[in-house]
C-alpha positions as CSV (number, residue, x, y, z in Angstrom):
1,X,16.0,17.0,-24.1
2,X,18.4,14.5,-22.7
3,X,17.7,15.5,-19.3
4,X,14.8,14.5,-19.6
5,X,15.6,11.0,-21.2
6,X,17.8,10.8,-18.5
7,X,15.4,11.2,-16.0
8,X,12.0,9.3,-17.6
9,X,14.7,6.6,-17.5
10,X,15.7,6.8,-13.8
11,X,12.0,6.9,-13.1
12,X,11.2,4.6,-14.6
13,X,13.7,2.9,-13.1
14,X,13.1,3.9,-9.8
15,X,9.3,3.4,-9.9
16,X,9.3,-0.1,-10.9
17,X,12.1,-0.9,-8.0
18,X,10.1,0.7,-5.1
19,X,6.2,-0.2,-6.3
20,X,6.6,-3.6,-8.1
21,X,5.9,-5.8,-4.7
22,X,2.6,-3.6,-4.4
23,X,1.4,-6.4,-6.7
24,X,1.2,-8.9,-4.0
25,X,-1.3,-6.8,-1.2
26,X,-3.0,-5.2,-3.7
27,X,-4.0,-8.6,-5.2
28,X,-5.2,-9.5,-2.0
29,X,-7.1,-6.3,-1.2
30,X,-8.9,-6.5,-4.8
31,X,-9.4,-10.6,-4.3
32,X,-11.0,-9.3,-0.9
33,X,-13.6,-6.9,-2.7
34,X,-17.6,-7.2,-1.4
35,X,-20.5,-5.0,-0.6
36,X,-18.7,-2.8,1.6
37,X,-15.3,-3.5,0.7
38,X,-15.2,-1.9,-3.0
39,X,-12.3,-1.4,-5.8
40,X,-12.5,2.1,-5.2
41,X,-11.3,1.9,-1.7
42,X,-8.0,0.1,-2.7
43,X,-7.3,2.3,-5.6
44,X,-7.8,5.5,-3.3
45,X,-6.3,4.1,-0.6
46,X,-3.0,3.0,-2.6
47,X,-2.8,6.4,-3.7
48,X,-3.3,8.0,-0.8
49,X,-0.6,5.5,0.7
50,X,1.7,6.4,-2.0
51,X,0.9,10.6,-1.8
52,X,2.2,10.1,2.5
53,X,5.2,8.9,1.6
54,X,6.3,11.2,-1.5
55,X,5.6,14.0,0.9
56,X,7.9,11.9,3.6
57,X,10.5,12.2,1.1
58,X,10.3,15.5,0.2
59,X,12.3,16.3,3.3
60,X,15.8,15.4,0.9
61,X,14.7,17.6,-2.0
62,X,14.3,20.4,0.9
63,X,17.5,19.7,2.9
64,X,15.9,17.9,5.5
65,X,17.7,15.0,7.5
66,X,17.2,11.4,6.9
67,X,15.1,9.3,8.7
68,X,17.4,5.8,9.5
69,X,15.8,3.1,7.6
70,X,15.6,1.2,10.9
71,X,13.2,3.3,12.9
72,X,11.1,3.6,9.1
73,X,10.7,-0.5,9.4
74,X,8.5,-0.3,12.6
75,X,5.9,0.8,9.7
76,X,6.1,-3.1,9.3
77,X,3.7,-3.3,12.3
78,X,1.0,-2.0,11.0
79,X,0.3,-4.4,8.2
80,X,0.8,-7.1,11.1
81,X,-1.8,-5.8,12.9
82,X,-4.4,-5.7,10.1
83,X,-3.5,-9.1,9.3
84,X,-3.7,-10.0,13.0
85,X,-7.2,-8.6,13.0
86,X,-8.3,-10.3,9.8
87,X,-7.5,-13.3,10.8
88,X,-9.2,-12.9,14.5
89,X,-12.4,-11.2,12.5
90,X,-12.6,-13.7,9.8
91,X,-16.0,-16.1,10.9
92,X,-17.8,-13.1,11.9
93,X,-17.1,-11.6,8.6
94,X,-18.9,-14.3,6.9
95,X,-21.7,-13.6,8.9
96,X,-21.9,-9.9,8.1
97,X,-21.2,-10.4,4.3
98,X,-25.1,-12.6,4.6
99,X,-26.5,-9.4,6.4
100,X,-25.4,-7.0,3.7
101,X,-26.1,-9.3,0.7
102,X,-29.5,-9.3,2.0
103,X,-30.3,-5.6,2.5
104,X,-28.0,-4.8,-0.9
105,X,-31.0,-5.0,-3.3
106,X,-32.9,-2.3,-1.1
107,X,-30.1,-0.2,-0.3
108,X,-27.8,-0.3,-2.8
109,X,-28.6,3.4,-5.1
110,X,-27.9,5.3,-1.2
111,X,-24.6,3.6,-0.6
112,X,-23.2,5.4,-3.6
113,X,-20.4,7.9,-2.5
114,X,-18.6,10.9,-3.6
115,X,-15.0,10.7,-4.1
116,X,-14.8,12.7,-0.7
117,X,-16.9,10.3,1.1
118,X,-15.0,7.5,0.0
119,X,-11.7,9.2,0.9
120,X,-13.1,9.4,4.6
121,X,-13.8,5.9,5.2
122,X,-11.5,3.5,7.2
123,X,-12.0,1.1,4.8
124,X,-9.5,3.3,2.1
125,X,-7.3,4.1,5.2
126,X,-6.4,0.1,5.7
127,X,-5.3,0.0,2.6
128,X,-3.1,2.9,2.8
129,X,-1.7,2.2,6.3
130,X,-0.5,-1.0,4.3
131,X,0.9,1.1,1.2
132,X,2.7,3.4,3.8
133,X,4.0,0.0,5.7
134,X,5.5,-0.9,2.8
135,X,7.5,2.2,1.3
136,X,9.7,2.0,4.2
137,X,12.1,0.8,1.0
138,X,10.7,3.6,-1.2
139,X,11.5,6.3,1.7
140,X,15.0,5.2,2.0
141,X,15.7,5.4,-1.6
142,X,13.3,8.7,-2.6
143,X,15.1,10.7,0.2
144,X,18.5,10.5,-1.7
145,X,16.6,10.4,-5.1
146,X,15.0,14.0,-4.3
147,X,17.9,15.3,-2.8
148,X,20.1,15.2,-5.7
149,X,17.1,16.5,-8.3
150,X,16.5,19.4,-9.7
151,X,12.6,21.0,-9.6
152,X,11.9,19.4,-13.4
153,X,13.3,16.3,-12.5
154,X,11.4,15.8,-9.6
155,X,8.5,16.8,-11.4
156,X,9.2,13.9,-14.1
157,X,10.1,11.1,-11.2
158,X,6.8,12.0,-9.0
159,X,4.8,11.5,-12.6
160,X,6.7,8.1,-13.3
161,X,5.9,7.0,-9.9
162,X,2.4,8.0,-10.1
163,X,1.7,6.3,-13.1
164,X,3.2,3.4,-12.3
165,X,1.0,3.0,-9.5
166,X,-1.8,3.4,-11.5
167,X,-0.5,0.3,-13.8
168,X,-0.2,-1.8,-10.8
169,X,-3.7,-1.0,-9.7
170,X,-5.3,-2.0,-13.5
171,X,-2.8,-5.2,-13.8
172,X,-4.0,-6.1,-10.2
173,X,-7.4,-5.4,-10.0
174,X,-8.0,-7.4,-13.7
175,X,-5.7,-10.6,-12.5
176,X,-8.7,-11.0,-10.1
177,X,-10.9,-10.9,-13.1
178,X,-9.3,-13.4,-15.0
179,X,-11.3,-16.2,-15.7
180,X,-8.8,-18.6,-14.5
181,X,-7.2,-16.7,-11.8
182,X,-10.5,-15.5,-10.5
183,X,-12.0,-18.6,-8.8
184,X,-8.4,-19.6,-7.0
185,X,-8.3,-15.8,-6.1
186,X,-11.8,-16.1,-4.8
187,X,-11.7,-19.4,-3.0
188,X,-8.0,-19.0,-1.1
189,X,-7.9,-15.2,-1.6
190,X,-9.6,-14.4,1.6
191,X,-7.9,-17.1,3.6
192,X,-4.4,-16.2,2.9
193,X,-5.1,-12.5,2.8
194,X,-3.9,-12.3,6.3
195,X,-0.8,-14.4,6.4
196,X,0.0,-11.8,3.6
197,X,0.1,-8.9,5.5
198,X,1.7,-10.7,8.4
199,X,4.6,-11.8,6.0
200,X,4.6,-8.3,4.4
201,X,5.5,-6.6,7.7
202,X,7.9,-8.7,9.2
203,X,9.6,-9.1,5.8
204,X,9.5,-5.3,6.1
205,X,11.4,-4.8,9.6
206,X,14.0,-7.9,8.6
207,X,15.0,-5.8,5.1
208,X,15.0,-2.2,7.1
209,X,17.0,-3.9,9.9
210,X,14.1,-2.8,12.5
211,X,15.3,-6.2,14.9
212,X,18.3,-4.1,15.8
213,X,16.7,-1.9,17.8
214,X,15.3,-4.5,19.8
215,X,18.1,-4.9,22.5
216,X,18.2,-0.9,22.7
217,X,14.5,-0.7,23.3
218,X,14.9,-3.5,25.7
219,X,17.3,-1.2,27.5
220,X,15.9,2.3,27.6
221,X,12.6,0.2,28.6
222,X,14.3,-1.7,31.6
């Protein structure tokens, strides 16, 4: 039995250092919610996300070598380019969020979706690609975490992980509910949404030392 005190608290531990800043982009992707864009999408998509990069790591519970943290920080380009994209698509998405509220009354019981369905659409896969972007951290410490577990302890961690994630999403989702956080959420949500992302990955790269490769990719490019 203390093995397993042992290693609730080391997931615990480990969970809340490599999936607390999820917070911030998963604020932003709930604050970002309409007709097409639903709840369901970010909570699939984080967990999708978060299922990629377990199974990255499971390379150090098998023996497998380490990827260098450096090469796992050019993930931070991905949430640059989404925010990139937002930011280029914003006007016209005002326009297409008038074109679906006004066929939403008519069409709404057939845009229902099984899980399956839902799983399938882009719309879960942005969020993941972000998710995945930003365990760059969680990679680098899982790895070495999984390597140096036993099968019941690994069991225990992954759980801890899991649920955690599932916190994050209920705390997240319901600060954009709140009655006071909802209508700042709402009005400047959208807007900074993309300077977010574009934070998110470059803070990504600087912290996994990504900028170091720079002169050697300007070298084997030349």
């Amino acid at each position: 039995m203390n093995w397993l005190i042992a290693t609730l608290i080391t997931g615990i531990s480990v969970a809340f250092a490599t999936t607390f800043d999820d917070n911030i982009y998963l604020t932003a992707f709930f604050g970002k919610v309409n007709q097409i864009f639903r709840p369901k999408h970010v909570i699939l998509g984080e967990f999708v996300g978060f299922t990629l990069l377990v199974i990255a790591s499971l390379p150090g519970f098998l023996g497998g070598l380490v990827i260098p943290e450096a090469w796992i920080g050019l993930l931070g380009i991905l949430p640059i380019i989404i925010g990139i994209s937002n930011l280029m698509s914003r006007e016209n998405e005002a326009v297409q969020d008038v074109s679906v509220d006004f066929g939403h009354s008519v069409k709404s019981r057939h845009r229902k979706k099984s899980l399956l369905a839902t799983l399938s659409d882009p719309q879960t896969y942005r969020v993941s690609a972000v998710t995945i972007a930003n365990g760059g951290n969680n990679i680098g410490i899982y790895v070495p975490l999984f390597a140096t577990s036993d099968l019941p302890s690994l069991g225990v961690i992954v759980c801890v992980c899991y649920l955690t994630v599932g916190l994050w999403c209920f705390l997240s989702y319901n600060m954009t509910r709140n009655p006071v956080m909802a209508p700042v959420i709402t009005r400047y949500g959208r807007k900074i949404f993309p300077f977010v992302l574009i934070w998110l990955g470059f803070s990504i790269m600087m912290k996994s030392g990504t900028f170091q490769l720079i002169p050697g990719l300007a070298t084997l490019f030349s």
